[in-house]
C-alpha positions as CSV (number, residue, x, y, z in Angstrom):
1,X,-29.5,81.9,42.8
2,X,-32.4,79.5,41.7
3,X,-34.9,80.0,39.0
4,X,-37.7,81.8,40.0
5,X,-36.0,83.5,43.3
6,X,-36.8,87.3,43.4
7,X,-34.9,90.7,45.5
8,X,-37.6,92.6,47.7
9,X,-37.2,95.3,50.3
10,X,-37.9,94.7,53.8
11,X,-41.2,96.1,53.1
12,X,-42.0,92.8,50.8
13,X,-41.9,94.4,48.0
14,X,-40.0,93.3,44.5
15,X,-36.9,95.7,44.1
16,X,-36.5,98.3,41.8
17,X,-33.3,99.4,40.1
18,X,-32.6,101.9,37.9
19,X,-29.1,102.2,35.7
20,X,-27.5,105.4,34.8
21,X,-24.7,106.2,32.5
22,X,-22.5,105.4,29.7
23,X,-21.2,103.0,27.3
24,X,-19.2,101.1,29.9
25,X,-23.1,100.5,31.6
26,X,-24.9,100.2,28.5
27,X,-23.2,97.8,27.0
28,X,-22.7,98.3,23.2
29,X,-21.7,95.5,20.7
30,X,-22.8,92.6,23.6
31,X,-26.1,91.0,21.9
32,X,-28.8,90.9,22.3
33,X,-29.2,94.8,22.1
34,X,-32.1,96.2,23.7
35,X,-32.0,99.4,22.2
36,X,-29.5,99.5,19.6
37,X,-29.6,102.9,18.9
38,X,-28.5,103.7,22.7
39,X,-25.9,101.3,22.2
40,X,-27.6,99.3,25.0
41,X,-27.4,95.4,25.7
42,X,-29.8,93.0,27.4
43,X,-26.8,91.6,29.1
44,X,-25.1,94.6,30.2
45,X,-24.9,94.2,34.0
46,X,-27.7,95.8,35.2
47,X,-29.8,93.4,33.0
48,X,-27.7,90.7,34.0
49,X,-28.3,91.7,38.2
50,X,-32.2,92.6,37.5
51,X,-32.8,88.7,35.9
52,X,-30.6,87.2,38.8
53,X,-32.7,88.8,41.1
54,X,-36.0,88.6,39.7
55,X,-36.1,92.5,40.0
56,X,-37.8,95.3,38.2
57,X,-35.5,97.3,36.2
58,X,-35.5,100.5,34.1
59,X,-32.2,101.1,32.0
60,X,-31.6,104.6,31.2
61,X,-28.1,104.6,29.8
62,X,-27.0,105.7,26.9
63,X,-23.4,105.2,24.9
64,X,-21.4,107.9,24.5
65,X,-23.1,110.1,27.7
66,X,-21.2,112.2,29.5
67,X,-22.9,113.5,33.2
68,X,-24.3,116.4,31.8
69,X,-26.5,113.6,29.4
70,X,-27.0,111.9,32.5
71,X,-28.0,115.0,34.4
72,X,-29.9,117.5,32.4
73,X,-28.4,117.6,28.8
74,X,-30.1,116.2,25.8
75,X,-27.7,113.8,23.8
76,X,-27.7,113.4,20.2
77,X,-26.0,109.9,19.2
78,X,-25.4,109.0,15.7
79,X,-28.7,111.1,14.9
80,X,-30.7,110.0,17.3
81,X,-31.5,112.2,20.2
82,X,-32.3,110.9,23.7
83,X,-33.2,113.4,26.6
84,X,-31.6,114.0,29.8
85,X,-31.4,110.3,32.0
86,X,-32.6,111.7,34.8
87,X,-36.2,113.7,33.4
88,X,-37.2,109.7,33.0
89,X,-36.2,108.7,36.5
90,X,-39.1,106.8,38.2
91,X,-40.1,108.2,41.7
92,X,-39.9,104.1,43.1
93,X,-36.5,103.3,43.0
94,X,-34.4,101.2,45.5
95,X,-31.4,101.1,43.9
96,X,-29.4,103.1,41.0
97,X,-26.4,102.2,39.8
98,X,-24.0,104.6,38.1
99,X,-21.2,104.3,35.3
100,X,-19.8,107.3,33.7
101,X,-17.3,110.0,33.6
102,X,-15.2,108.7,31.0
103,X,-16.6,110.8,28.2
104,X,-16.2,114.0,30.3
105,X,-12.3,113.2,30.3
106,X,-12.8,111.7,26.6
107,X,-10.8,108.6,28.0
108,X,-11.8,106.1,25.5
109,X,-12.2,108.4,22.6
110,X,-8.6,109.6,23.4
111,X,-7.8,105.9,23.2
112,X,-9.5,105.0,20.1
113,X,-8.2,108.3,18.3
114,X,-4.3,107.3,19.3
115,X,-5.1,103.3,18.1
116,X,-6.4,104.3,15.1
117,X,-3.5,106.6,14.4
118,X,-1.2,103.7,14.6
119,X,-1.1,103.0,11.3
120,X,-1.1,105.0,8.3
121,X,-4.6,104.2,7.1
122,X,-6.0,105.1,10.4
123,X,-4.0,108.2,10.2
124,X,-5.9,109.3,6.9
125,X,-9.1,107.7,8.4
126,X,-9.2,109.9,11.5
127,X,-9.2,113.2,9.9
128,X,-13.0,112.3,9.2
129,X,-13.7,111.3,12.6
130,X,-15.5,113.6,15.4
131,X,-13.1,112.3,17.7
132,X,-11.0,115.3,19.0
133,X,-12.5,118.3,20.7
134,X,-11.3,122.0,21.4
135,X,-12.8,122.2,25.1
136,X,-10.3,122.4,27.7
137,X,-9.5,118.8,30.3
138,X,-12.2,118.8,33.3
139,X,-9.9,118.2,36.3
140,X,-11.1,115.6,39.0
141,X,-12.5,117.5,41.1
142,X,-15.1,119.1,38.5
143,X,-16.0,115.5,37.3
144,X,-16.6,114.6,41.1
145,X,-18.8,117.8,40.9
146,X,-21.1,116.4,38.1
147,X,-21.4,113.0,39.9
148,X,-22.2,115.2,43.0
149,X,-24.7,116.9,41.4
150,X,-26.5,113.7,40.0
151,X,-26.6,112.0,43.4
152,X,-28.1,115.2,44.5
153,X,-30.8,115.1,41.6
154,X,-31.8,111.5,42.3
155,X,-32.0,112.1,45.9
156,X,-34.7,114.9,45.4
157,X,-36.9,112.5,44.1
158,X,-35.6,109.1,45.8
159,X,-34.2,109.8,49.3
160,X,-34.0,106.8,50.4
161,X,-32.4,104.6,47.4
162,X,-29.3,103.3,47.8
163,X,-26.8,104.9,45.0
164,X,-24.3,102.7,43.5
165,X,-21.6,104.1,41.6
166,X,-19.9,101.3,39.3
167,X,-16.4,102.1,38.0
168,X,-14.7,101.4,34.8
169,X,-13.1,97.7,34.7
170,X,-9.5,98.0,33.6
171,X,-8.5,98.5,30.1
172,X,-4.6,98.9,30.4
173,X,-3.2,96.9,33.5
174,X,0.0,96.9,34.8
175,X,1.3,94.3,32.6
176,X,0.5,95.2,29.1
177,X,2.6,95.2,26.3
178,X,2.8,98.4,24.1
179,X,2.3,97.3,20.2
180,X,1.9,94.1,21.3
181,X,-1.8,93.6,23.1
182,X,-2.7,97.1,22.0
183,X,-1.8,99.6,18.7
184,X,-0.3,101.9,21.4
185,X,2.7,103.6,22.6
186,X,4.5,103.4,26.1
187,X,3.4,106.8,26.6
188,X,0.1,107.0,25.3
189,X,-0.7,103.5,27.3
190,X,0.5,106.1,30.5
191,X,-1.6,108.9,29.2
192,X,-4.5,106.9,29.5
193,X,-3.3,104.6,33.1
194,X,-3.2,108.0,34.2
195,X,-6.8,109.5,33.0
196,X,-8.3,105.8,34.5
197,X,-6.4,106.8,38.0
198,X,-7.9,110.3,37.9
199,X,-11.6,108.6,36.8
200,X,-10.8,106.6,39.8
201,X,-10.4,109.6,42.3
202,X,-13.5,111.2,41.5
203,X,-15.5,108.5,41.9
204,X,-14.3,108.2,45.8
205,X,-14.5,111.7,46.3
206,X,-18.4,112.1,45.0
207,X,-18.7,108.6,47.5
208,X,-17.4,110.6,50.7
209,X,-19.3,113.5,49.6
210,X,-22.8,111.9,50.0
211,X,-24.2,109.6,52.5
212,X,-25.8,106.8,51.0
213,X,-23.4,106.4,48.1
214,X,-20.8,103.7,47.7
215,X,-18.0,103.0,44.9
216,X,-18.2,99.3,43.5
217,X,-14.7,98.6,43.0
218,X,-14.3,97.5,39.4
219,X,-11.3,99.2,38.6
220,X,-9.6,97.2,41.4
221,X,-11.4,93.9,40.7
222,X,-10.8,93.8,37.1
223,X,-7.0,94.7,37.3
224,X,-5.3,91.3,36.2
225,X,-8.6,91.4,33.5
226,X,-7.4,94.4,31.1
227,X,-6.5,93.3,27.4
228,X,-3.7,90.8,26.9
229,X,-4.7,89.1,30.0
230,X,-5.5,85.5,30.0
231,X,-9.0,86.5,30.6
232,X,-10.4,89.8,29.6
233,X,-13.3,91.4,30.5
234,X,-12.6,94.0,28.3
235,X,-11.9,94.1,24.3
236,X,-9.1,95.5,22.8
237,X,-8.8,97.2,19.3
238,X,-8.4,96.1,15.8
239,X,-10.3,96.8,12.4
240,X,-11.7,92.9,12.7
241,X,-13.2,93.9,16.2
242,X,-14.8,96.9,14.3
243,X,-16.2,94.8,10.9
244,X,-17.6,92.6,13.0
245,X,-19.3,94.6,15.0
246,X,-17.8,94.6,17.9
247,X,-16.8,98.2,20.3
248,X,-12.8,98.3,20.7
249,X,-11.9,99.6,24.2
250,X,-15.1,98.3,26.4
251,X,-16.4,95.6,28.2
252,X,-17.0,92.0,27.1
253,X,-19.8,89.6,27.8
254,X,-17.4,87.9,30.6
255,X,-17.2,91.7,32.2
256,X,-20.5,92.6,32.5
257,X,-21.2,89.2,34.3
258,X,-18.2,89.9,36.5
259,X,-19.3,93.4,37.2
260,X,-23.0,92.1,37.6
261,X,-21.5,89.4,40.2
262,X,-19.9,92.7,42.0
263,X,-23.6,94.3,42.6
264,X,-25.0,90.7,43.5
265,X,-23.2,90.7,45.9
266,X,-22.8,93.9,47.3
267,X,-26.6,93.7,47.3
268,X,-26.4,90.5,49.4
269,X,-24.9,92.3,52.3
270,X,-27.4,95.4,52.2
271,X,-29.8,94.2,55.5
272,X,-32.6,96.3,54.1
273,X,-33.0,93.3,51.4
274,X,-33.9,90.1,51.0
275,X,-32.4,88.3,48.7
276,X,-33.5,84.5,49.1
């Protein structure tokens, strides 16, 4: 897209999108930050899809969110406490875009907890870390809920918007090597293929359960992408990753653009824009 081009509706005018969710959306550890605290990058891809398109945006996600944050939950993050997503939701918005559900089924903190377990310094590290919890395993269907009832939130004050929801890119795909590419085990790598799968599911059925909403197929996309690929979009773990500052177990600078290239061009095909 040339310099200078801008997105508008058919009325004429500029586009506004809004960005929901978690760390996977926020984009922590990809610099510039734009709000460190929320774990949230300038180049996460809603930041990356707003300056393609010359669009207005207004980024609301927040590492570490689960739905409920997103919904109506306030969220405390390493001290700092951030209200509920949607009680800052503008009443102008064209298009939102939605990443999350991970945290409910503690996907990458399950992840992290069995990496950092691998070795016998992690072992003694992770007795100190609020990574495990005592709350039962939602099942699909009651993440599917939550997304339900945030599409139903956002439609009572934006009917019309069109609602995007942006699944996780690929972390473990079919061809990756257990201690090899990752401080895992065959069967923890499965544990977690199988949590991604079920993340998967109720993301289509929250889709088929409201008009106007339509899955963006990262997951999918981003399969020959996971760690130990030849290109990831994703990062994988080690205590270098961590010094540096880096997030183990999330997306990369080359996923976000991939996953911003998704929405583009989605986007592209939605009539009710003009992208020019």
């Amino acid at each position: 897209m040339a310099a200078g081009s801008r997105a508008t509706q058919s009325t004429g005018t500029r586009l506004h999108i809004v960005a929901l969710g978690s760390s996977f959306a926020a984009g922590p550890g990809i610099q510039p930050q734009a709000l460190k605290i929320a774990g949230r990058s300038q180049r996460n891809y809603a930041g990356l899809l707003a300056a393609r398109l010359g669009a207005k945006l207004t980024d609301l996600t927040v590492s570490s969110a689960t739905l409920k944050n997103v919904l109506s939950e306030p969220q405390v993050l390493y001290r700092n406490h951030f209200a509920p997503q949607l009680s800052a939701f503008p009443p102008d918005v064209d298009v939102v875009t939605i990443t999350g559900g991970g945290n409910d089924l503690k996907y990458i903190a399950g992840m992290t907890l069995a990496a950092i377990r691998s070795s016998w310094i992690g072992r003694f590290i992770s007795w100190f870390l609020p990574l495990t919890s005592n709350e039962e395993p939602l099942t699909t269907e009651a993440v599917a809920e939550r997304f339900i009832a945030v599409i139903d939130k956002i439609r009572e004050t934006s009917p019309q918007c069109q609602i995007l929801l942006v699944e996780y890119l690929t972390l473990l795909g079919p061809d990756i090597h257990p201690g090899v590419d990752v401080p895992l085990k065959s069967a923890e790598i499965k544990q977690s293929q199988n949590i991604a799968s079920e993340l998967q599911k109720a993301y289509a059925l929250a889709a088929e359960a409201r008009d106007g909403c339509k899955v963006i197929p990262a997951a999918d996309m981003s399969r020959d992408h996971g760690i130990g690929s030849d290109e990831p979009w994703v990062q994988g773990f080690s205590y270098g990753l961590l010094l540096a500052g880096g997030v183990p177990f999330h997306p990369n600078a080359k996923g976000m653009e991939a996953v911003s290239e998704m929405l583009y061009q989605e986007l592209r095909s939605n009539d009710s824009l003009m992208i020019n």
